[in-house]
C-alpha positions as CSV (number, residue, x, y, z in Angstrom):
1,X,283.5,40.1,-28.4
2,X,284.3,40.7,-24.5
3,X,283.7,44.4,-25.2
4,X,280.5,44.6,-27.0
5,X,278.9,42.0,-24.2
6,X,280.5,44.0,-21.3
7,X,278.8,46.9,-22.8
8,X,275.9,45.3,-23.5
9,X,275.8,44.0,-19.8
10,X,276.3,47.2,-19.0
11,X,274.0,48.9,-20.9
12,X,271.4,46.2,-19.2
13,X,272.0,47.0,-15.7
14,X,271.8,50.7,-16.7
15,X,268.5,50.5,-18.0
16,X,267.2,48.3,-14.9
17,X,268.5,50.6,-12.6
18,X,266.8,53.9,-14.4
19,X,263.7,51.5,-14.1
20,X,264.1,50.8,-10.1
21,X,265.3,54.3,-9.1
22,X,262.1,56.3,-10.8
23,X,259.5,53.3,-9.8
24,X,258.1,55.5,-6.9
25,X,258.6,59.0,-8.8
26,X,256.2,61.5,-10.5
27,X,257.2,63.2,-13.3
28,X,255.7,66.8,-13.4
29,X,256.1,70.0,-15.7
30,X,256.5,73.3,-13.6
31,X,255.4,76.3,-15.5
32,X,255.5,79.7,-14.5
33,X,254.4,82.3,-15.3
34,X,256.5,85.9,-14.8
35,X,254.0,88.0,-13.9
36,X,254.6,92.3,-14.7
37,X,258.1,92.2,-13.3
38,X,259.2,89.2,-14.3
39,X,262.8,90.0,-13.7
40,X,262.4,90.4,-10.1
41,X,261.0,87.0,-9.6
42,X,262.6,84.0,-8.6
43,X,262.0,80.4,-6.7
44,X,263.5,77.1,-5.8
45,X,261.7,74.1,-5.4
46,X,262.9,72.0,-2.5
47,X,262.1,68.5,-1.0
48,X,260.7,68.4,2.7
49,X,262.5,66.0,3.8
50,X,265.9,66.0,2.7
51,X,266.0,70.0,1.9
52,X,267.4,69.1,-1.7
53,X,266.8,71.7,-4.2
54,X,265.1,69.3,-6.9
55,X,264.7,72.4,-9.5
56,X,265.3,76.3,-9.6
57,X,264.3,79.2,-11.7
58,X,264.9,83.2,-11.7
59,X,265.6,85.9,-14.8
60,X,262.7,86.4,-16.5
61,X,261.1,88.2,-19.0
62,X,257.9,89.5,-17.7
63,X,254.5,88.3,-18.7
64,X,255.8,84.8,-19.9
65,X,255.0,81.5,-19.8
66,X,258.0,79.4,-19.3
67,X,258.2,75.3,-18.4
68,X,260.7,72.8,-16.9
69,X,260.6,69.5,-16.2
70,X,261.6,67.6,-13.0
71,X,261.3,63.6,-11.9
72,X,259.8,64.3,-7.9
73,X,260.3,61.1,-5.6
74,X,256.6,60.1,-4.1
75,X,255.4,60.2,-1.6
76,X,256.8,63.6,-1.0
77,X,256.0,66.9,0.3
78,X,257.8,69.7,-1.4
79,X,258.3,73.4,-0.7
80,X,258.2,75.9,-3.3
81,X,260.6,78.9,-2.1
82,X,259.3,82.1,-4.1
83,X,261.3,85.0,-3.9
84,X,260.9,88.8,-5.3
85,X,264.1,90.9,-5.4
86,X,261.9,94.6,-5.5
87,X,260.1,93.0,-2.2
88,X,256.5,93.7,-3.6
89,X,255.6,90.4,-4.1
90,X,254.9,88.7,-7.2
91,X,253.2,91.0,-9.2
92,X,250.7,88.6,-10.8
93,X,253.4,85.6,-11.2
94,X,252.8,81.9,-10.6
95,X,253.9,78.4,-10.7
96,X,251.6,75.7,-11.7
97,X,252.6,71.7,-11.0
98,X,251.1,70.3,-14.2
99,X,250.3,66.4,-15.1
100,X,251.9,65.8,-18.2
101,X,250.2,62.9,-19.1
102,X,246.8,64.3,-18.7
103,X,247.5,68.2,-19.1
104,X,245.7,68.5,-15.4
105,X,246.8,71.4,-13.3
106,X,247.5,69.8,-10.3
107,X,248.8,72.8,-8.2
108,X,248.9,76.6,-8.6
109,X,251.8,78.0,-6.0
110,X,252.4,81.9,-5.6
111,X,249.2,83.6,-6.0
112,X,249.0,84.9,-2.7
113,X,252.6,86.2,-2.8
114,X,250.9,90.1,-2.8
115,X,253.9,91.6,-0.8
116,X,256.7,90.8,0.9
117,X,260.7,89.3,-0.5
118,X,260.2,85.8,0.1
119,X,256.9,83.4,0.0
120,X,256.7,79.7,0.6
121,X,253.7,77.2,-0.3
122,X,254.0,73.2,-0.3
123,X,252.6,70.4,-1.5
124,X,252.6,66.6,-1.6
125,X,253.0,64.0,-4.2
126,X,251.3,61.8,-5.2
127,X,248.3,64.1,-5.7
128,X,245.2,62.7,-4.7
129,X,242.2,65.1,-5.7
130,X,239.1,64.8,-3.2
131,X,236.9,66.9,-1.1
132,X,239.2,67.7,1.8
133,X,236.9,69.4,4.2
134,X,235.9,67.0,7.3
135,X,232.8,68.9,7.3
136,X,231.9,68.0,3.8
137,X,229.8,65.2,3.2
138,X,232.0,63.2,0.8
139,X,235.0,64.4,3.1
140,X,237.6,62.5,1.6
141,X,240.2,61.5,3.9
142,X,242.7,60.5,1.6
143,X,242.9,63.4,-1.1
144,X,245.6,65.9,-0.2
145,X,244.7,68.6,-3.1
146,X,241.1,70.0,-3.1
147,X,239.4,69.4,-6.5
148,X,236.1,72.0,-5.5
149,X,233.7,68.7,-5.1
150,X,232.9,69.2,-1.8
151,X,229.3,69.3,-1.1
152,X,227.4,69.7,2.0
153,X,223.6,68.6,3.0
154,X,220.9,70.8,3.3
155,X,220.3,73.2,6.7
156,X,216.7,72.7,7.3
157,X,214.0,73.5,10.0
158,X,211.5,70.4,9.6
159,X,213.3,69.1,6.0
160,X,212.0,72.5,4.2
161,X,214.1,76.0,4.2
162,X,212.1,78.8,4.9
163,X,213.5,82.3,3.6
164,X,212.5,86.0,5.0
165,X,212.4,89.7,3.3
166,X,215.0,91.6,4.6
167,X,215.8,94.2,1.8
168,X,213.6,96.9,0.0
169,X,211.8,96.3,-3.6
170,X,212.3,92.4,-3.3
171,X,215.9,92.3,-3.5
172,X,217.3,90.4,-0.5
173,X,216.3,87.0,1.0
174,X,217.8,85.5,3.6
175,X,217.4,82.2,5.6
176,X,214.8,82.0,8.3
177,X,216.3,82.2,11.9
178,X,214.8,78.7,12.4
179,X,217.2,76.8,10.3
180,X,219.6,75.7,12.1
């Protein structure tokens, strides 16, 4: 009887403690994808702060989809560490930082790694989508991941936009020098 309540004690404070340590955690799927020379391509995702390598990846088959899991502490910043053993860059290869709850694409990492051996991109958890332009008028000061819903007022001379000609056959317009 001492041994199934010690392990049922134990099995309790096991379970609470799994609960506490992930209470300010994301979970997130990381796919990639290889790109054309998938075996060349290889990354390591790393937390700002501490420099802990939370999840790594590299050998691939080219132009496949592949995805991991990984439990990221929040609020965080991360570094993704891309690497390319040729030293041509990625080749068309990515990582996306995917929701799993909702499916949502919350970052895509790599797609400007067009040359070079080694690449680096970051971002932050928890993911806050918002218009992150100051010069936006619903600037959002609190998003940290750009969602494309930025929009900005209207440039006008006297609350009306005037347009000029400025190409043969009626093919370019262009805004009147007076809006400012």
């Amino acid at each position: 009887m001492k041994t199934t309540f010690n392990k049922m004690t134990f099995a309790l404070v096991t379970a609470f403690a799994l609960c506490v340590s992930t209470a300010s955690a994301t979970w997130v799927h990381v796919q990639t994808f290889s790109g054309s020379w998938g075996s060349e391509v290889s990354w390591s995702l790393d937390d700002q702060t501490t420099g802990a390598q939370m999840l790594g990846s590299s050998s691939y088959v080219s132009n496949t989809t592949y995805l991991d899991s990984v439990d990221l502490p929040d609020p965080a910043c991360y570094d993704l560490n891309m690497f390319d053993s040729f030293g041509d860059g990625w080749n068309g290869a990515y990582v996306e930082i995917i929701d799993p709850a909702s499916g949502v694409v919350m970052y895509t990492l790599g797609t400007g790694f067009t040359s070079g051996n080694a690449y680096t991109e970051s971002f932050c958890l928890p993911w806050i989508p918002g218009c992150t332009d100051p010069g936006a008028s619903n600037y959002d000061p609190l998003a940290n991941a750009d969602d494309g819903s930025c929009t900005y007022g209207c440039i006008a001379y006297e609350n009306l936009e005037r347009f000029e000609y400025t190409g043969p056959f009626g093919n370019t317009w262009a805004n009147h020098k007076k809006n400012t």
